[in-house]
KOLLOVEX-958383 format. One line per 5 residues: number of its first residue (from 1); their letters; for each residue x, y, z of N, C-alpha, C, O, CB. Coordinates in nm, 2 decimals. Glycine has a CB too. Layout:
NUM = A = X Y Z X Y Z X Y Z X Y Z X Y Z; ...
***
This chain:
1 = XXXXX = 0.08 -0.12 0.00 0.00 0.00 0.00 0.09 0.12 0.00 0.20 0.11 0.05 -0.10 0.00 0.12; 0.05 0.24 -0.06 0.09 0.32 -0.10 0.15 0.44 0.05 0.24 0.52 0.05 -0.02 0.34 -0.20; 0.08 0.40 0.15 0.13 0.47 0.30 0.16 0.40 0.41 0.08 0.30 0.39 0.04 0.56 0.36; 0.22 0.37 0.52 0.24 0.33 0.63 0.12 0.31 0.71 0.05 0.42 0.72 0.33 0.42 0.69; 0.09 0.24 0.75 -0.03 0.24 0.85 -0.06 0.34 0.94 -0.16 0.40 0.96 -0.02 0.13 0.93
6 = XXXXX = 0.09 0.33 1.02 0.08 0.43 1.09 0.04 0.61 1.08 0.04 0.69 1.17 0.16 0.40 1.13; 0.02 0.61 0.94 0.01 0.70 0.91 -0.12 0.75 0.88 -0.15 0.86 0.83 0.09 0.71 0.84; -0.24 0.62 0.93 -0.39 0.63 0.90 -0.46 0.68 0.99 -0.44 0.62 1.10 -0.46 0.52 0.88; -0.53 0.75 0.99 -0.64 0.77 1.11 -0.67 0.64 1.17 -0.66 0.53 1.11 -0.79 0.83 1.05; -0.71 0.63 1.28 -0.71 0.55 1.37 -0.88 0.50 1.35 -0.97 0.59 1.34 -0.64 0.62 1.52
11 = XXXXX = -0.91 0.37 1.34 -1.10 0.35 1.31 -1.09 0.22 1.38 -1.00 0.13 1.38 -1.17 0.33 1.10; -1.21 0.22 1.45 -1.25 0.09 1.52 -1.28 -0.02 1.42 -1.34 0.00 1.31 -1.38 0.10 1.63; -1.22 -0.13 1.47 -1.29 -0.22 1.41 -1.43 -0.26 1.37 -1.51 -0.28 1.46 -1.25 -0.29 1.46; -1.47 -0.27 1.25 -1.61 -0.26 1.20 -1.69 -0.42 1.23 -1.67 -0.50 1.15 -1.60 -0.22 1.03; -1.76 -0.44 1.35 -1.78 -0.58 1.34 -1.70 -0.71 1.37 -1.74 -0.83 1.38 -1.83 -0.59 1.25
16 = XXXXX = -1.61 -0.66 1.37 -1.49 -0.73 1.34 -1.44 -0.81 1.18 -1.36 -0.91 1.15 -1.50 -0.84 1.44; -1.52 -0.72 1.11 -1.50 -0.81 1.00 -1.35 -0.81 0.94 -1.33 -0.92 0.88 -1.60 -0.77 0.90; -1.27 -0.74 0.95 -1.13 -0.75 0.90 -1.04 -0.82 0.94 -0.93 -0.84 0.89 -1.09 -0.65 0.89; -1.07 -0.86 1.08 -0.98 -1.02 1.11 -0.98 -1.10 0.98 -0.87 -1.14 0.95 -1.06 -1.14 1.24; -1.02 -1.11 0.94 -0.96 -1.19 0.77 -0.92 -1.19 0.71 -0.90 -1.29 0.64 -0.98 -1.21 0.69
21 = XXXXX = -0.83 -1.03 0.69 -0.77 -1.01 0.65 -0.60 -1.02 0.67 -0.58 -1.02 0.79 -0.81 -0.94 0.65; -0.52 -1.03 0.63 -0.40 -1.00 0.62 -0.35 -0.89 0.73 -0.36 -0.78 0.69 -0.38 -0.96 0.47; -0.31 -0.89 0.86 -0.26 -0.77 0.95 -0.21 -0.67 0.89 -0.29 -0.59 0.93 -0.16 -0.79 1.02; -0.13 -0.63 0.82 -0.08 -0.52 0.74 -0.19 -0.46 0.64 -0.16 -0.35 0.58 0.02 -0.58 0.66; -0.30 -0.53 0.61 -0.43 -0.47 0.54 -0.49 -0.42 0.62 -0.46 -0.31 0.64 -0.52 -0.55 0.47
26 = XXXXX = -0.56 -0.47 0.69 -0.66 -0.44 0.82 -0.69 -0.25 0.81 -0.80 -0.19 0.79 -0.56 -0.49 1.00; -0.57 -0.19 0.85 -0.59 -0.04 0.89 -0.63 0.01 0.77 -0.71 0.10 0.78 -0.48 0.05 0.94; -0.59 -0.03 0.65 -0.62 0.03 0.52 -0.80 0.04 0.50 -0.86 0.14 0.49 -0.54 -0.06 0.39; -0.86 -0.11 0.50 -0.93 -0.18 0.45 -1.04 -0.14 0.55 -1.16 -0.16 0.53 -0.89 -0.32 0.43; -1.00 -0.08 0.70 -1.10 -0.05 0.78 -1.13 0.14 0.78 -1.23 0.20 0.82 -1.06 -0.12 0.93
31 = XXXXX = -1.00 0.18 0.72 -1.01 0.32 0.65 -1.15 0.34 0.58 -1.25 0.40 0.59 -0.88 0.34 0.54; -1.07 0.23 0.48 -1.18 0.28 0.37 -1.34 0.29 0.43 -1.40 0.39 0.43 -1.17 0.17 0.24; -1.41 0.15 0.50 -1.52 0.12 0.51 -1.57 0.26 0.64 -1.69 0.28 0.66 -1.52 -0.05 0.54; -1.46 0.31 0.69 -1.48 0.40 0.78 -1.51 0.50 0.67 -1.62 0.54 0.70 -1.35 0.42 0.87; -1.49 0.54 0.58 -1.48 0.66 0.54 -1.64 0.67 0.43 -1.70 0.77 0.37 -1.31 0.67 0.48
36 = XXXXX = -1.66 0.53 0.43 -1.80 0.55 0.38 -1.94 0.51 0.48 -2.06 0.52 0.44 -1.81 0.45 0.25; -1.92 0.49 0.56 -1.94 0.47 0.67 -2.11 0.53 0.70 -2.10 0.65 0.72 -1.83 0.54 0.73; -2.24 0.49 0.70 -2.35 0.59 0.67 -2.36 0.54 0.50 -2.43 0.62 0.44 -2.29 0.79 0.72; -2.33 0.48 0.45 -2.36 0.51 0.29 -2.39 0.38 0.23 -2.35 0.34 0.13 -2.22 0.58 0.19; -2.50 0.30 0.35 -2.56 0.18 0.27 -2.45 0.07 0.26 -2.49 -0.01 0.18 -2.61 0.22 0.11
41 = XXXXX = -2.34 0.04 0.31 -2.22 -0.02 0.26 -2.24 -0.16 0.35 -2.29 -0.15 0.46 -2.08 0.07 0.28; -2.20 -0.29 0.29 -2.18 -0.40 0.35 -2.06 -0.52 0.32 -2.05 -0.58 0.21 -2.30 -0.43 0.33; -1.99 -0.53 0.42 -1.91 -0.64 0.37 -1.96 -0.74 0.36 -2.00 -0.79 0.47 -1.81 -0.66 0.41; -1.98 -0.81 0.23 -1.99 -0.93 0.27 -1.94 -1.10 0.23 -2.01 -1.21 0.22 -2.11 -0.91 0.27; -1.78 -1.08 0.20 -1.67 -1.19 0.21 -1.55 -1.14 0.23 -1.52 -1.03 0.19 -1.65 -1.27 0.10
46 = XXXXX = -1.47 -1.21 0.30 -1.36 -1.13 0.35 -1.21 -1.28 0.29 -1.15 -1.32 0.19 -1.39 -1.09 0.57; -1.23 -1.32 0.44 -1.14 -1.53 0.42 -1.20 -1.58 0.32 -1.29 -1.51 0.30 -1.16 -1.67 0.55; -1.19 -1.69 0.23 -1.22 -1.83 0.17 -1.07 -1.91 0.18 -0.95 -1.90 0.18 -1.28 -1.81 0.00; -1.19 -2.01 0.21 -1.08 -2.13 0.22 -1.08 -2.19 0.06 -1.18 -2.17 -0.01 -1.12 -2.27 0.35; -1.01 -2.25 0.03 -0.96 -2.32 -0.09 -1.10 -2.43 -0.14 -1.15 -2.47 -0.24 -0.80 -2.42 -0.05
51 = XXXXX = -1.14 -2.44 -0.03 -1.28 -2.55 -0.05 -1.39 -2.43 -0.04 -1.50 -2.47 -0.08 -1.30 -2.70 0.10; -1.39 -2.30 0.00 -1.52 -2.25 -0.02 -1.48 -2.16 -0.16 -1.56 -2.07 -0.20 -1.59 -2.17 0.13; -1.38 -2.18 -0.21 -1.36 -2.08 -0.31 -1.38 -2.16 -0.42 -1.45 -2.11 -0.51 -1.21 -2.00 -0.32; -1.33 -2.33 -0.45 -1.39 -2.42 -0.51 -1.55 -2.46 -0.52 -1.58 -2.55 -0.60 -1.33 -2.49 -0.47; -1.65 -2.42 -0.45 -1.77 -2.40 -0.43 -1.82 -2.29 -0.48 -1.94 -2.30 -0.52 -1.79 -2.42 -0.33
56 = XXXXX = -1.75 -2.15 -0.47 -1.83 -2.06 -0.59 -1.77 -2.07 -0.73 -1.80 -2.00 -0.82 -1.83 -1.89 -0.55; -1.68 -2.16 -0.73 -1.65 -2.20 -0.88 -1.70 -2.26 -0.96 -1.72 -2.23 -1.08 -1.56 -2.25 -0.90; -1.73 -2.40 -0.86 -1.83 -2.47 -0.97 -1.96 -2.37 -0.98 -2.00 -2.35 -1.09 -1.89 -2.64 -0.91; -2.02 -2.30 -0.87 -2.13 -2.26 -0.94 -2.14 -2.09 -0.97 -2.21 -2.00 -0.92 -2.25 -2.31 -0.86; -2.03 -2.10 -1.06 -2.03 -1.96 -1.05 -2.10 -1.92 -1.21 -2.07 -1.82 -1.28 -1.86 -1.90 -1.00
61 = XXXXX = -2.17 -2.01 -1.23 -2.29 -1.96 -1.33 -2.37 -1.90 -1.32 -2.42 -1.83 -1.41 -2.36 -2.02 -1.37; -2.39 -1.90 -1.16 -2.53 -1.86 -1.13 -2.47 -1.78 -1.05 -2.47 -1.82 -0.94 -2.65 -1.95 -1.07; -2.40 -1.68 -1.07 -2.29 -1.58 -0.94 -2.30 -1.51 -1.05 -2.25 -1.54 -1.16 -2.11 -1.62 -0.86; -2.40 -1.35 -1.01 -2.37 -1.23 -1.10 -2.22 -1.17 -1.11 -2.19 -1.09 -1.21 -2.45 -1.11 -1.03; -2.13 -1.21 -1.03 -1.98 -1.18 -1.02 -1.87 -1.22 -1.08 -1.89 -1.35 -1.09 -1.95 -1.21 -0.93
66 = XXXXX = -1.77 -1.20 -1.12 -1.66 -1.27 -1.19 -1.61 -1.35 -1.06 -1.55 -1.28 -0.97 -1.54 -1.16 -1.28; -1.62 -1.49 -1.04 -1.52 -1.62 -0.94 -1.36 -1.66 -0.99 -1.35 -1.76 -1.07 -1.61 -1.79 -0.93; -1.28 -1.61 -0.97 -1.16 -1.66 -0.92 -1.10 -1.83 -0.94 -1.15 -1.89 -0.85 -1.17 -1.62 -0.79; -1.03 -1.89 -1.00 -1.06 -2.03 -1.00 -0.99 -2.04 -0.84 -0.92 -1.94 -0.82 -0.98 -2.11 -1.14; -0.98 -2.13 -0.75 -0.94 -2.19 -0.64 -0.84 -2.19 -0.64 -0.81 -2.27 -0.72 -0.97 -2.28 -0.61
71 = XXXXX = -0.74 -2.15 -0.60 -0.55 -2.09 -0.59 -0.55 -1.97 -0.65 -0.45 -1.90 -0.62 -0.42 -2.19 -0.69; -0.60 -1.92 -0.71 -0.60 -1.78 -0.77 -0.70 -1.67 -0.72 -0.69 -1.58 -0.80 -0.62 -1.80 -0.92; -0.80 -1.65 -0.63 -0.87 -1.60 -0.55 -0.81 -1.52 -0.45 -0.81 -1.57 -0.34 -0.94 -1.70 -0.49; -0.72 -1.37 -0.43 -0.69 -1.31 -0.32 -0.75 -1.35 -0.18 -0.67 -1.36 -0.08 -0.71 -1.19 -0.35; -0.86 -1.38 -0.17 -0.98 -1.39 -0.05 -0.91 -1.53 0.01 -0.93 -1.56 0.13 -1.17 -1.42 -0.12
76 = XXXXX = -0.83 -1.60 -0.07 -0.79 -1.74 0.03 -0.66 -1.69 0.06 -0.59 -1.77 0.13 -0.78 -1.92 -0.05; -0.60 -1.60 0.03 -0.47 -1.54 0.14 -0.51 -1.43 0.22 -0.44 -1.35 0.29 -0.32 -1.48 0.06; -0.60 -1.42 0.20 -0.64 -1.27 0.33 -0.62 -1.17 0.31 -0.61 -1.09 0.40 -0.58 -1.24 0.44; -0.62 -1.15 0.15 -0.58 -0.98 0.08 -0.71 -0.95 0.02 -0.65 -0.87 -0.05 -0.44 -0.98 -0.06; -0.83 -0.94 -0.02 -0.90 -0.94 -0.04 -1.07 -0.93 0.01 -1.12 -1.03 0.06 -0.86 -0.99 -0.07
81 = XXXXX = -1.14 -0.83 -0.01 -1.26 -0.80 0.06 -1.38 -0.77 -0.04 -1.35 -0.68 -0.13 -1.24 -0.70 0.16; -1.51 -0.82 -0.04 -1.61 -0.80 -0.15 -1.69 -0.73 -0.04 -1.71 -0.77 0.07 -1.68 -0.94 -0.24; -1.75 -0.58 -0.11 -1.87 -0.48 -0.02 -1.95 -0.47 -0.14 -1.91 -0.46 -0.25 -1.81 -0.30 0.05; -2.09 -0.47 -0.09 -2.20 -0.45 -0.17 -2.25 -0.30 -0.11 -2.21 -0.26 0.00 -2.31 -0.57 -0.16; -2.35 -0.23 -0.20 -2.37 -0.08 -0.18 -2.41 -0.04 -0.33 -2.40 -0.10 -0.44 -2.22 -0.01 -0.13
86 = XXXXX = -2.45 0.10 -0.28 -2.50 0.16 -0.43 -2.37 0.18 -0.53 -2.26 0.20 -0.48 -2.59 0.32 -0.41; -2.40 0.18 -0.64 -2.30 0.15 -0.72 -2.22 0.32 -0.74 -2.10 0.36 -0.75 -2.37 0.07 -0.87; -2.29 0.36 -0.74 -2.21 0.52 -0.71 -2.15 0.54 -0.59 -2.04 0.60 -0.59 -2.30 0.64 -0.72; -2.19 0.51 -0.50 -2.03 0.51 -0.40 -1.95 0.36 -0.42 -1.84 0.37 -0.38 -2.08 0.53 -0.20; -1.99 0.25 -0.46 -1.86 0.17 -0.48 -1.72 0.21 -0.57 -1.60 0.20 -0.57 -1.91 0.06 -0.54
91 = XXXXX = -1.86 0.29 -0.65 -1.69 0.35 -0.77 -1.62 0.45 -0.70 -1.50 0.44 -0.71 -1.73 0.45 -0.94; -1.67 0.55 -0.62 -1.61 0.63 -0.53 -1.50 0.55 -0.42 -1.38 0.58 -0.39 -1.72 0.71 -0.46; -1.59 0.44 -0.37 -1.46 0.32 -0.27 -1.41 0.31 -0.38 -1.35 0.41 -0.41 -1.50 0.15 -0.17; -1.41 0.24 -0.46 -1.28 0.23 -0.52 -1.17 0.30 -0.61 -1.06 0.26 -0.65 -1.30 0.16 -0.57; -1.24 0.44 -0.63 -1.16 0.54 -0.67 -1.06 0.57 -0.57 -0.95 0.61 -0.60 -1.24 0.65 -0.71
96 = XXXXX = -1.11 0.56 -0.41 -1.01 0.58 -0.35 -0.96 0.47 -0.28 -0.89 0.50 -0.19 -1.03 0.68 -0.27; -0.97 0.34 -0.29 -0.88 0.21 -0.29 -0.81 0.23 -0.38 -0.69 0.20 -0.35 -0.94 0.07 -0.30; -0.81 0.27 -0.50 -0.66 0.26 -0.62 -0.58 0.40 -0.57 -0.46 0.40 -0.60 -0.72 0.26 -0.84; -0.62 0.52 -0.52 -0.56 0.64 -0.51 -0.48 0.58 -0.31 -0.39 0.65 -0.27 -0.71 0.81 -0.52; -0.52 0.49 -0.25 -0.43 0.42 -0.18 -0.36 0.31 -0.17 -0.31 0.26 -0.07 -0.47 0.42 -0.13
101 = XXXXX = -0.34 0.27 -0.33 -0.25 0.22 -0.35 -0.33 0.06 -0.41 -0.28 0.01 -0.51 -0.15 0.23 -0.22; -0.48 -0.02 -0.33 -0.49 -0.10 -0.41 -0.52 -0.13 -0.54 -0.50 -0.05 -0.64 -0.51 -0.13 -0.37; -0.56 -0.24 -0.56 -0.66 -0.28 -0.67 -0.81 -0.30 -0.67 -0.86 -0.39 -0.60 -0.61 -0.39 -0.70; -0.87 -0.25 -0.73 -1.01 -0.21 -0.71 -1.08 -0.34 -0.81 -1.02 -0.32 -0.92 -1.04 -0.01 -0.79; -1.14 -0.43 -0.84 -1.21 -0.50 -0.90 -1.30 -0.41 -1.00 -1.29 -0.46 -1.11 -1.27 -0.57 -0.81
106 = XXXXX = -1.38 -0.31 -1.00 -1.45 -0.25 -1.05 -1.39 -0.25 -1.25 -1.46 -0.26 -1.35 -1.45 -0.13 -0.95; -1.25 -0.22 -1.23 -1.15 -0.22 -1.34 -1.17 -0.29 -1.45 -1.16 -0.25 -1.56 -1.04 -0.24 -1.31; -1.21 -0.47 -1.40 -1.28 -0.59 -1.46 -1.40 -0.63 -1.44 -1.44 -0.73 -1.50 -1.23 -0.69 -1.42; -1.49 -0.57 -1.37 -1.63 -0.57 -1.39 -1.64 -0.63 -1.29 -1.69 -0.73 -1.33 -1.70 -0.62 -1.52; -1.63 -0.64 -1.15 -1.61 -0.70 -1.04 -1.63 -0.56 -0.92 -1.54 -0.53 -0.84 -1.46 -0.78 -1.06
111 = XXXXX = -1.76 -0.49 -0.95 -1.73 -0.34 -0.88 -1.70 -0.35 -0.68 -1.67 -0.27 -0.59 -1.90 -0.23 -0.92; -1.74 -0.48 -0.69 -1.75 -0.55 -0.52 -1.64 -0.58 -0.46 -1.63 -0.60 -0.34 -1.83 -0.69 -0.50; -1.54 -0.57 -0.54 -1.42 -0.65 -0.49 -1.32 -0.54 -0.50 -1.31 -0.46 -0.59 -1.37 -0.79 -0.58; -1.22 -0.56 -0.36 -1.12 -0.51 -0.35 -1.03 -0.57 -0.30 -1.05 -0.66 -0.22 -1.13 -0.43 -0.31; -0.88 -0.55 -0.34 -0.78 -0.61 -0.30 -0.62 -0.53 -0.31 -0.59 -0.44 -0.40 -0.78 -0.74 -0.36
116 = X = -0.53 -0.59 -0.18 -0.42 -0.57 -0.22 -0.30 -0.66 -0.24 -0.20 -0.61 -0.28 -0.40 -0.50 -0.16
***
């Protein structure tokens, strides 16, 4: 990421949902959700394990979303978080997830997904 952690405003943990993440993500990833915070926003995948990422693979016909094949999925190393929300502030989260350094899913038609 593009700054030091320590260099983030300080945000409570949201639910706890960013234990899933990667330690070194966490302050970024809870930045962000802080900073939309009030704006309809929901996480909702953070971890997969190799067997639940192989389960939206096979059925990822029926998954409005682009799935990841199983080893290739950020979400099974802990770099990776999908938020649902109105689509005009997702593009705004992710205008400012790539202006902090990550990768925004939106880029590939994946507007839910973020990672670093």
């Amino acid at each position: 990421m593009a700054r030091e952690a320590a260099d983030l405003p300080r945000v409570s943990t949201l639910s706890g949902w960013s234990t899933g993440l990667q330690p070194w993500l966490r302050p970024y990833a809870e930045y962000l959700l802080q900073r939309f915070a009030g704006s309809d926003v929901q996480v909702t995948s953070v971890y997969r394990s190799y067997s639940a990422q192989l389960k939206l693979w096979l059925t990822r016909s029926s998954n409005p979303y682009p799935v990841a094949p199983p080893g290739q999925s950020y979400h099974e190393y802990r770099r990776a978080f999908d938020v649902v929300g109105p689509t005009e502030v997702l593009d705004q989260m992710g205008a400012l997830w790539e202006r902090m350094g990550g990768t925004w899913g939106g880029r590939i038609g994946d507007r839910i997904h973020f990672q670093a």
